[in-house]
TIPA-251295 format. One record per residue (C-alpha): residue number from 1; residue in one letter; x, y, z. Coordinates in steps of 0.1 Angstrom, whole numbers. Example, Ala and Ser with C-alpha at 12.3 -4.5 7.8 and 13.67 -1.06 7.14 Angstrom:
<1 'A' <123 -45 78>> <2 'S' <137 -11 71>> 
This chain:
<1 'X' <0 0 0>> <2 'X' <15 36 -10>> <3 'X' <18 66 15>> <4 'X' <-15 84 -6>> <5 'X' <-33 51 0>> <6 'X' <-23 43 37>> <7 'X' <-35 86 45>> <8 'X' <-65 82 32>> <9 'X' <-76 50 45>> <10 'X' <-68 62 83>> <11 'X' <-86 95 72>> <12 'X' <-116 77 64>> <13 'X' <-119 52 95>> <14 'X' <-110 84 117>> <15 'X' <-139 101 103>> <16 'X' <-159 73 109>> <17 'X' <-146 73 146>> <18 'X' <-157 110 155>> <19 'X' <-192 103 143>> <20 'X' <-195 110 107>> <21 'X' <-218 92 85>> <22 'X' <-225 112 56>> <23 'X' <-198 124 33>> <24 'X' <-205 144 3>> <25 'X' <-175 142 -26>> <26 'X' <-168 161 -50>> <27 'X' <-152 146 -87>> <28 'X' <-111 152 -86>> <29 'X' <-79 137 -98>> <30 'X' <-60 146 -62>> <31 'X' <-84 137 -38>> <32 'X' <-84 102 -57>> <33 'X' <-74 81 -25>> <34 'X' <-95 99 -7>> <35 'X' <-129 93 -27>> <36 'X' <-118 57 -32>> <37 'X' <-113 48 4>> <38 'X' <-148 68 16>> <39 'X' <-163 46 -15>> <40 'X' <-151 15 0>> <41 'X' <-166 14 31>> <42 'X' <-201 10 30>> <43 'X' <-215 24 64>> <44 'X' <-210 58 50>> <45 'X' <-238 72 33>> <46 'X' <-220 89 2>> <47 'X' <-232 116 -20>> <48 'X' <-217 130 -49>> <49 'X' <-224 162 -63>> <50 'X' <-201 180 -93>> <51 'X' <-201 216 -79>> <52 'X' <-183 220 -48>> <53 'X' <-200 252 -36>> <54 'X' <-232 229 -39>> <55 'X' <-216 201 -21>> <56 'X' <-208 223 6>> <57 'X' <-241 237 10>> <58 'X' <-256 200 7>> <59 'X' <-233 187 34>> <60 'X' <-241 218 57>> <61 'X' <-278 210 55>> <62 'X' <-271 171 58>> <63 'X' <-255 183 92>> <64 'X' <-284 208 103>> <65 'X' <-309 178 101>> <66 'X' <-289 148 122>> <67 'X' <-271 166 141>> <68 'X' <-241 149 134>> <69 'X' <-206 161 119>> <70 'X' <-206 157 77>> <71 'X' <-174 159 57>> <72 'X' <-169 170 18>> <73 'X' <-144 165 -1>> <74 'X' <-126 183 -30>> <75 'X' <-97 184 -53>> <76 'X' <-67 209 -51>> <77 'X' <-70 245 -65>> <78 'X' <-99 266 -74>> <79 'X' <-123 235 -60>> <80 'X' <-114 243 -28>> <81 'X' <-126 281 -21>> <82 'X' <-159 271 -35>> <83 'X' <-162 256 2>> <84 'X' <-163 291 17>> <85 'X' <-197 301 17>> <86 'X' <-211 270 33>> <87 'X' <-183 269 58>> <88 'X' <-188 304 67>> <89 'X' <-221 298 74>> <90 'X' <-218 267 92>> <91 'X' <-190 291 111>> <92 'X' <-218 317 124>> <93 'X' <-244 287 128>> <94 'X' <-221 265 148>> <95 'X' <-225 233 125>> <96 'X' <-197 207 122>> <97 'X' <-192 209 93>> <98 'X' <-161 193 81>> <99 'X' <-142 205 49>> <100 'X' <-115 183 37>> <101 'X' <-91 194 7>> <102 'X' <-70 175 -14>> <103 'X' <-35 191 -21>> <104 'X' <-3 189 -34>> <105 'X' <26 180 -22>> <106 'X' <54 203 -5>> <107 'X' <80 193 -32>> <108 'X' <53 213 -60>> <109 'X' <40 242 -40>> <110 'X' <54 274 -50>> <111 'X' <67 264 -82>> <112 'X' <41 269 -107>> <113 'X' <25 231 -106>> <114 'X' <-4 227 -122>> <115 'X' <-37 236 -102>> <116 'X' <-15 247 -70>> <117 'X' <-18 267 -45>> <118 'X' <-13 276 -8>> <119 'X' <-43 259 11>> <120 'X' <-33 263 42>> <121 'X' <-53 282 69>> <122 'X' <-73 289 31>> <123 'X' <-103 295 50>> <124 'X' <-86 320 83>> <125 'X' <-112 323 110>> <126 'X' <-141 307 98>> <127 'X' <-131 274 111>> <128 'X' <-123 257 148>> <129 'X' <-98 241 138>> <130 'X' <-74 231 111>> <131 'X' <-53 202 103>> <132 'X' <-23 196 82>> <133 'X' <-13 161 70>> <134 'X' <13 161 46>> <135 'X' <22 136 20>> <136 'X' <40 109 32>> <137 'X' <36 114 75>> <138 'X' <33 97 99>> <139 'X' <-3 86 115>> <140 'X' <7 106 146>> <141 'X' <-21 127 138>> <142 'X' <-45 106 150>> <143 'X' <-35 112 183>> <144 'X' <-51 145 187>> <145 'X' <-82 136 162>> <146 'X' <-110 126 191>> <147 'X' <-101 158 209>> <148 'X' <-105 183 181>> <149 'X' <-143 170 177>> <150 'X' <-153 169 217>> <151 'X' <-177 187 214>> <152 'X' <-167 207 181>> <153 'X' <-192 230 173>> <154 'X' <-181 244 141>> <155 'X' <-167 238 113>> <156 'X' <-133 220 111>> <157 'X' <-105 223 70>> <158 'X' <-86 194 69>> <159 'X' <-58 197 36>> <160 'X' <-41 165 31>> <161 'X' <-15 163 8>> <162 'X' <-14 134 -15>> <163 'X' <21 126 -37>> <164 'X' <15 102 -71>> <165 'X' <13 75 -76>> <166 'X' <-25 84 -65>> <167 'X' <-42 48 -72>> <168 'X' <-30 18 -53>> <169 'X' <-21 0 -83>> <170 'X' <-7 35 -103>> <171 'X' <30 34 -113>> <172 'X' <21 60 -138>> <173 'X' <39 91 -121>> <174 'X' <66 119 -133>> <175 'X' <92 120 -107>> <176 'X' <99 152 -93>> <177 'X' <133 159 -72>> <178 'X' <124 171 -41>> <179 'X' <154 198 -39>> <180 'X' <155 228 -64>> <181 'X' <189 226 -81>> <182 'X' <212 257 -77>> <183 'X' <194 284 -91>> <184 'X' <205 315 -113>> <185 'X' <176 346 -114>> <186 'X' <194 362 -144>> <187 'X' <190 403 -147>> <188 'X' <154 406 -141>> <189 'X' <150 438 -125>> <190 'X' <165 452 -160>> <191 'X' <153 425 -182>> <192 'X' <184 426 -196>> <193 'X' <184 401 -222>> <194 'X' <215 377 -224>> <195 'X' <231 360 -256>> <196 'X' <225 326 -258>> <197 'X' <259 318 -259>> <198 'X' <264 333 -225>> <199 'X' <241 309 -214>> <200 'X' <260 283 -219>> <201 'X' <242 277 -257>> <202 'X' <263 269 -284>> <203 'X' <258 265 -325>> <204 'X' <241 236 -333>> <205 'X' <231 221 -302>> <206 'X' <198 205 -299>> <207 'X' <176 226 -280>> <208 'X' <133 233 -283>> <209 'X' <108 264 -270>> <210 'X' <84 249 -248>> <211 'X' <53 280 -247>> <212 'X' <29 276 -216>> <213 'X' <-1 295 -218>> <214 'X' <4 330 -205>> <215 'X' <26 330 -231>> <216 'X' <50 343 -197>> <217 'X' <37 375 -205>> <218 'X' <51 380 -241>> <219 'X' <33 388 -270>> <220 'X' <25 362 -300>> <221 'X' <44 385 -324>> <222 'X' <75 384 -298>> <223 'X' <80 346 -296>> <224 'X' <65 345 -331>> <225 'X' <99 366 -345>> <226 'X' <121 352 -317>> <227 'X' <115 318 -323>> <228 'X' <120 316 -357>> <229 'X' <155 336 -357>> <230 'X' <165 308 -333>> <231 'X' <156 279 -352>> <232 'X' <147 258 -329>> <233 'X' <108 237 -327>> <234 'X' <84 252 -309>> <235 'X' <59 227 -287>> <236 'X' <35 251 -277>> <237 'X' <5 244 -254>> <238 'X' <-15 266 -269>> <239 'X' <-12 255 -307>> <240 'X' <-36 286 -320>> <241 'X' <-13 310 -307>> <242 'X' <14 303 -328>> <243 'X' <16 293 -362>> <244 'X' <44 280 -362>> <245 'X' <43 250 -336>> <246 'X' <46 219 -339>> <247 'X' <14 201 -353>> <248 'X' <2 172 -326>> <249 'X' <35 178 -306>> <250 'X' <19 159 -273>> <251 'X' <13 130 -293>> <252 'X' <50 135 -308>> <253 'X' <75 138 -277>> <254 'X' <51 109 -261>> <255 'X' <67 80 -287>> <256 'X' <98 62 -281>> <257 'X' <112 77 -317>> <258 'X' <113 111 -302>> <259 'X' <125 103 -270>> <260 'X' <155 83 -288>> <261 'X' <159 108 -320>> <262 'X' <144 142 -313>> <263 'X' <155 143 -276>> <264 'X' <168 183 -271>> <265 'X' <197 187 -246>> <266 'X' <181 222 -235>> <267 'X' <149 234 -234>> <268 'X' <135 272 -235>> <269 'X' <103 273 -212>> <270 'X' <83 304 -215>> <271 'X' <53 311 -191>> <272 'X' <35 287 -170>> <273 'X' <34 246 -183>> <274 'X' <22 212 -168>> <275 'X' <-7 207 -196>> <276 'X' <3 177 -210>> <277 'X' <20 145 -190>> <278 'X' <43 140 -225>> <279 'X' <57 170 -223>> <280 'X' <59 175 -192>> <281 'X' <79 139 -192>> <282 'X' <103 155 -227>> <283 'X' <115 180 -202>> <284 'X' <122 156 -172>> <285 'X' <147 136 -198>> <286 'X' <161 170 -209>> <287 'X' <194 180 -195>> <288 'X' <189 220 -195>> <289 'X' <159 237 -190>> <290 'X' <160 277 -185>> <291 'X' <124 291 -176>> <292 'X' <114 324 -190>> <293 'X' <88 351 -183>> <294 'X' <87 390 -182>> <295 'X' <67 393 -150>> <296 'X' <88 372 -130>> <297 'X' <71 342 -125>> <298 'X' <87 311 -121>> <299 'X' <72 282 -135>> <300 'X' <92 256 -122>> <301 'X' <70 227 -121>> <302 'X' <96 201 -126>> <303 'X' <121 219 -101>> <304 'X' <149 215 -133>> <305 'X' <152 253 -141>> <306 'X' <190 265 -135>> <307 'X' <183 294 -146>> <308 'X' <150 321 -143>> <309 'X' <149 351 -170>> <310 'X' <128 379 -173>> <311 'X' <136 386 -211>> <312 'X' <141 364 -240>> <313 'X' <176 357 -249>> <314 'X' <195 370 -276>> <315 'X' <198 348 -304>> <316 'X' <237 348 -315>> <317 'X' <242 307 -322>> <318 'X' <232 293 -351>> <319 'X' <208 263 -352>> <320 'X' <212 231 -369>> <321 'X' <184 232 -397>> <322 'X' <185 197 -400>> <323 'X' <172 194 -359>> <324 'X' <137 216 -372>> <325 'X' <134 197 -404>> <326 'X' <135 162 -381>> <327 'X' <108 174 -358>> <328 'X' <90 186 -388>> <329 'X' <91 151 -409>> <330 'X' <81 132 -378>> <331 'X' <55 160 -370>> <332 'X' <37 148 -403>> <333 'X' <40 116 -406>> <334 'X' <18 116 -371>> <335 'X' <-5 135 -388>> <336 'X' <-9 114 -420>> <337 'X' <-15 87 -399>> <338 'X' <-40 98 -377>> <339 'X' <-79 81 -387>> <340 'X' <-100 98 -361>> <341 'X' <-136 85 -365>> <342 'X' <-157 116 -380>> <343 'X' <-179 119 -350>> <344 'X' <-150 120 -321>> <345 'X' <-143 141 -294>> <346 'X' <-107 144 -311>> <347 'X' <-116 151 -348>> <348 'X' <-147 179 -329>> <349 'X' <-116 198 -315>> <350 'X' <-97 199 -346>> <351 'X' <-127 212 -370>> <352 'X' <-136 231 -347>> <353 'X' <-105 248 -341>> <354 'X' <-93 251 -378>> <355 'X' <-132 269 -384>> <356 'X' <-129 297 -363>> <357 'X' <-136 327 -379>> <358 'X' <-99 345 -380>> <359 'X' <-99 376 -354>> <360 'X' <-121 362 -331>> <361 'X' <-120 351 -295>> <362 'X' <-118 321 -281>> <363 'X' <-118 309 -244>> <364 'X' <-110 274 -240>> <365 'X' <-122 255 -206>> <366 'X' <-96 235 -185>> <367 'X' <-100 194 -182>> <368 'X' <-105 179 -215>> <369 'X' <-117 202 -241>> <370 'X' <-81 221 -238>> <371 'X' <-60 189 -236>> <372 'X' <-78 180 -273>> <373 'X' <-71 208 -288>> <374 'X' <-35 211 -277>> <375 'X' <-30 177 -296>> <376 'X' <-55 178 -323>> <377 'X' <-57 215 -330>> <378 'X' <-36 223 -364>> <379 'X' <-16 256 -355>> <380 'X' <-29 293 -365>> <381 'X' <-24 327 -347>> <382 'X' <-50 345 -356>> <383 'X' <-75 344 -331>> <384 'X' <-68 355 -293>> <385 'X' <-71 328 -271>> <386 'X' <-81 323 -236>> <387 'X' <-82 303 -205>> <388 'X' <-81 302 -167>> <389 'X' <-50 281 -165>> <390 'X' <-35 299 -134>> <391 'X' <-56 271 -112>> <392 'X' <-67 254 -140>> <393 'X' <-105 250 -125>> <394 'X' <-137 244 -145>> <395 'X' <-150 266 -121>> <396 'X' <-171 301 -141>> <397 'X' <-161 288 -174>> <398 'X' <-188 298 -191>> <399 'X' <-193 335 -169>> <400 'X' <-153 339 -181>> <401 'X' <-163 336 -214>> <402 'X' <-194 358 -215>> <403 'X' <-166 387 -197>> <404 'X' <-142 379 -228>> <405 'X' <-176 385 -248>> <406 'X' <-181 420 -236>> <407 'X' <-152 437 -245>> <408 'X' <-136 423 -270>> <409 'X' <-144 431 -307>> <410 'X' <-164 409 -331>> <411 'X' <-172 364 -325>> <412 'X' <-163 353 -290>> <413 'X' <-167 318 -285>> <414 'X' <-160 287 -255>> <415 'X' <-153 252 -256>> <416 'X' <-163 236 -228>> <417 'X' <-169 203 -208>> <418 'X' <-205 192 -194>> <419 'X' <-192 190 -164>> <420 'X' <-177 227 -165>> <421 'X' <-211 239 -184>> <422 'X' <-230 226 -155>> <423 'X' <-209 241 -130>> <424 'X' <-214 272 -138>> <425 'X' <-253 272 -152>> <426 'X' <-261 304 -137>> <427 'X' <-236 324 -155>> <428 'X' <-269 314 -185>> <429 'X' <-291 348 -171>> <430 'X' <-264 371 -178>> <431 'X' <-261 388 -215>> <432 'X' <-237 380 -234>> <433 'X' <-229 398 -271>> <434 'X' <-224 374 -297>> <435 'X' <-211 348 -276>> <436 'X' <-213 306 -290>> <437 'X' <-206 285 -263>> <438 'X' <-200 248 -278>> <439 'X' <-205 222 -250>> <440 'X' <-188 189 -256>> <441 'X' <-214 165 -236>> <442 'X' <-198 131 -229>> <443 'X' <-223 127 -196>> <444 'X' <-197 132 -175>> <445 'X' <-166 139 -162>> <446 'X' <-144 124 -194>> <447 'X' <-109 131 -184>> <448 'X' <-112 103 -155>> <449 'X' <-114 81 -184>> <450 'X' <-82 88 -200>> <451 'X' <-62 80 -163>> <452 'X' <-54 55 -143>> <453 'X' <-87 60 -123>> <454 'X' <-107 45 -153>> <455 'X' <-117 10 -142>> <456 'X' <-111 9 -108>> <457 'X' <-141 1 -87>> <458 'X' <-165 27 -77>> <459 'X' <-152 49 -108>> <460 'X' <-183 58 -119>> <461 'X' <-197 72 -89>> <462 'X' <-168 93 -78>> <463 'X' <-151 102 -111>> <464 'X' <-174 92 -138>> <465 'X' <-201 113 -124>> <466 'X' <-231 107 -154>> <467 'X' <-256 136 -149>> <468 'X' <-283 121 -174>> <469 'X' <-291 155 -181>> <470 'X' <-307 174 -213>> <471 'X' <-282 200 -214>> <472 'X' <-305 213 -243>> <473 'X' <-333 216 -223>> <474 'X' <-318 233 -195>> <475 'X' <-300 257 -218>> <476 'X' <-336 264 -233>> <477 'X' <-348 270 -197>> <478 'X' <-327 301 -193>> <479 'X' <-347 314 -228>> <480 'X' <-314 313 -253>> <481 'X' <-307 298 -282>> <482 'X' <-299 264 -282>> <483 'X' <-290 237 -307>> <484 'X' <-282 199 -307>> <485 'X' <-256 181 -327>> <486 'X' <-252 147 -333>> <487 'X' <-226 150 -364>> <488 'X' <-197 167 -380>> <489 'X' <-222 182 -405>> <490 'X' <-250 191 -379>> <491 'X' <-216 206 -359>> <492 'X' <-205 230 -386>> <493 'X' <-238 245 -396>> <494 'X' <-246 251 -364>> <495 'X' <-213 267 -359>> <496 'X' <-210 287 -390>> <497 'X' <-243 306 -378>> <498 'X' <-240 341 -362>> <499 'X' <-262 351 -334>> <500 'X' <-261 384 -317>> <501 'X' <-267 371 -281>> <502 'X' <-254 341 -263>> <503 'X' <-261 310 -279>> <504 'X' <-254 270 -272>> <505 'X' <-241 241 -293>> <506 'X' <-245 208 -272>> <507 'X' <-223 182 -292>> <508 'X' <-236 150 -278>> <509 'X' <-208 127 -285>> <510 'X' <-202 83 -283>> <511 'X' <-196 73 -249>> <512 'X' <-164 81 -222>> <513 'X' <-152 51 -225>> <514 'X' <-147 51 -268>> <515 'X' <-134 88 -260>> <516 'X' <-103 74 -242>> <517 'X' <-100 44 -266>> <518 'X' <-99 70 -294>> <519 'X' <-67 89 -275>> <520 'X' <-53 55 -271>> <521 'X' <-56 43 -310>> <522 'X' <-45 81 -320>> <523 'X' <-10 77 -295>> <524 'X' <-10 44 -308>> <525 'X' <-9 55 -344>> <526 'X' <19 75 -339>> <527 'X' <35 53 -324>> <528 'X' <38 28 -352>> <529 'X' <35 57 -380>> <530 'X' <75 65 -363>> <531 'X' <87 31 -359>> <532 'X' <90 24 -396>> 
């Protein structure tokens, strides 16, 4: 049994052991060991809810009505604060309530991990009391459990910190060093730009621009003009924000042919990364990686970076244009031998991607929708892209969107998850000027599907999460425009139309499961396509 696995099962028979029968979870990746170990044991009445600000709320009244102490549980990041409201008022109506918060462990805070932050104390006075467990303690916490709910009258924020693997059976983890090698903050207070060479950079090494989104607060046209007077490939995130990327590039660096042939011995990482596991993997096997960004930010998520700069380096090496032209040729042969079925998640992020009307807007939401169009999207830069990739939450979505909407100039448009769409349903009353929102509905949470999660027992209940909703329906409730597509054809009418308000486009798509089996036959395919 792992350390994640061995916390969470003491967590859930200590919960047990102060009285708590009811626990409400919330779907999440980090709280995984968690939500499996609650699911496990049967005497606990277990409700699942995909909004945590409702599952708060829902475990608050739960605790109003049998008087006993409740707990709900969330994933890291943005899921946590949407605890607050129900917390406070459990606070000022001295319920015992108790919150519990996946997290990260110590090793990723405060380096830019993906959906990180500080969740300690998160919620200040509001509770009684708070307990830290990090990843990998001892139980000596238990000691002190029995006494913090003697008569607790009030809420109680438990974070727990879970490391990978998350799954009792999961091997499939990114190893992080727990110490941050020596590390350089090079002239940021000027932004003085250094030359490559000072770097340590020579003329013809292998090297590759990794772009996070945020773009580490550099414009397209800067890393556009930089980039290509370097020489180098560009695997960018964000493929409709630069042109010039590297087509599929997630599916790329994942085969064994470019970990063996198109393996860079530095790396160039501008803004904030951690999208995609194949990338994110490239970089652990690279020897060099220098993080970039005009604001300061470190986005050290792998704790590699040996050096931090606030500017982009001068280019004064020369590249080897036989390195781009590799990365290139192996680029399309993935392509050519992708065959996504018509009517596929994948091949719905890619047409719908290349048929954006060029100047518009685009926010994309976090989960699944963005991870399909980093590896199916073809590259353009001539739309301005967003997303809230700081926490990376599905959290207001769609209410990010309809703000995108109002102020910038001509077609605005979202891609979102159901699970994201109905998170944020409310955001539905508020105007928003010629704004398509384009809901990929999967009835339910798909990414769960694509990780190790996906078959373990209990999966759908507590990361599957069906909602056997008409998302049509309830789109048409709020008196907008709504329409219903089962095909690539019904898709791209529907698309091509222009309405002056908000309007919806619920793509009901083949199941989960045939989702993640697609991904698997399309990293499959290139696979082979570079083996020959």
């Amino acid at each position: 049994m792992n350390d994640s696995t061995l916390q969470a099962e003491a967590l859930a028979d200590a919960l047990y052991s102060v009285g708590v029968r009811d626990v409400v979870i919330a779907p999440g990746s980090r709280s995984a060991p968690l939500a499996l170990a609650l699911a496990r044991r049967n005497q606990f009445n277990r409700h699942v809810h995909i909004d945590e600000r409702s599952a708060g709320f829902v475990a608050l009244g739960i605790s109003k009505a049998s008087g006993r102490p409740v707990a709900t549980v969330c994933t890291s990041g943005t899921a946590t604060a949407n605890f607050h409201p129900a917390l406070l008022e459990a606070s000022h109506s001295d319920v015992p309530l108790i919150v519990i918060t996946a997290d990260r462990p110590s090793e990723l805070q405060g380096i830019g991990s993906n959906q990180t932050t500080n969740q300690s104390q998160l919620f200040g006075t509001a509770t009684r009391h708070f307990v830290a467990i990090e990843a990998g303690d001892s139980l000596s916490w238990l000691e002190d459990f029995p006494k913090i709910f003697d008569g607790l009258d009030g809420p109680v924020h438990i974070n727990i910190a879970f490391r990978e693997p998350l799954l009792p059976e999961d091997s499939n983890s990114i190893p992080v060093t727990s110490v941050i090698p020596a590390f350089e903050v090079s002239a940021q207070a000027e932004k003085m730009a250094p030359a490559l060479s000072e770097l340590g950079i020579t003329s013809g090494q292998r090297g590759v621009v990794v772009v996070g989104h945020g773009l580490g607060t550099f414009s397209r046209q800067e890393i556009s003009a930089w980039s290509t007077r370097l020489g180098w490939p560009v695997v960018a995130e964000d493929p409709l924000s630069h042109s010039a990327a590297i087509q599929h590039a997630s599916l790329l660096v994942g085969t064994t042919f470019a970990s063996e042939k198109l393996q860079p011995e530095v790396a160039l990482v501008i803004g904030k990364i951690g999208l995609s596991r194949s990338v994110m993997a490239l970089l652990t096997r690279t020897s060099r990686v220098i993080g970039i960004d005009s604001h300061h930010e470190v986005s050290n998520p792998l704790r590699k970076n040996d050096v931090q700069l606030a500017a982009l380096p001068r280019v004064d090496v020369d590249a080897d244009p036989k390195w781009l032209k590799a990365w290139h040729q192996a680029s399309a042969k993935v392509a050519g031998a992708l065959a996504l079925p018509t009517w596929s998640e994948q091949n719905l992020a890619a047409i719908f991607a290349r048929s954006l009307p060029s100047g518009s807007s685009l926010f994309i939401g976090s989960s699944r929708p963005i991870r399909d169009i980093e590896a199916f999207a073809a590259p353009r830069a001539d739309i301005e892209v967003f997303g809230n990739r700081g926490l990376a939450g599905i959290d207001g979505n769609t209410s990010t969107a309809i703000g995108i909407s109002r102020v910038r100039p001509g077609r605005t448009f979202a891609y979102l998850g159901d699970i994201a769409f109905l998170h944020d349903v409310n955001a539905l009353l508020n105007d928003a000027p010629n704004l398509t929102v384009v809901v990929v509905d999967n009835n339910g949470g798909g990414i769960f599907s694509t990780l190790p999660q996906r078959g373990v027992d209990h999966f759908e209940e507590v990361f599957g999460t069906p909602h056997d909703r008409d998302l049509t329906a309830i789109a048409a409730g709020f008196g907008i425009h709504v329409t219903r597509v089962g095909s690539l054809r019904e898709f791209e009418l529907a698309l091509s139309k222009e309405h002056a308000a908000l309007n919806v486009i619920v793509a009901t798509m083949p199941s989960r499961d045939a989702s993640a089996d697609n991904l698997k036959s399309a990293i499959a395919a290139a696979e082979k396509a570079l083996a020959v």
